[in-house]
C-alpha positions in Angstrom: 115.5 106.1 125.9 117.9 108.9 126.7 116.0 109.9 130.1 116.6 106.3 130.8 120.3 106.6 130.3 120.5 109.5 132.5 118.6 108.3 135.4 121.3 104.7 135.3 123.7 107.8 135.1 122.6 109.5 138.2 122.9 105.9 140.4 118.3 106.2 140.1 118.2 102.5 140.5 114.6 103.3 141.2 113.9 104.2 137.9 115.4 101.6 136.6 113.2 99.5 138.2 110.3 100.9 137.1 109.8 100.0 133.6 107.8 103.2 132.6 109.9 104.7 130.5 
C-alpha cells in the first residue's frame, strides 16, 4: 500500500497503472 503511495508521489503513473501492487 505505501509503495503505492509513493510511486502516485513520484508522478509513476506507470505504476499506477499496473495493478501489481
Amino acid at each position: 500500500m505505501l509503495a503505492r503511495r509513493n510511486a502516485d508521489r513520484a508522478g509513476d503513473g506507470q505504476m499506477r497503472a499496473s495493478p501489481s501492487s
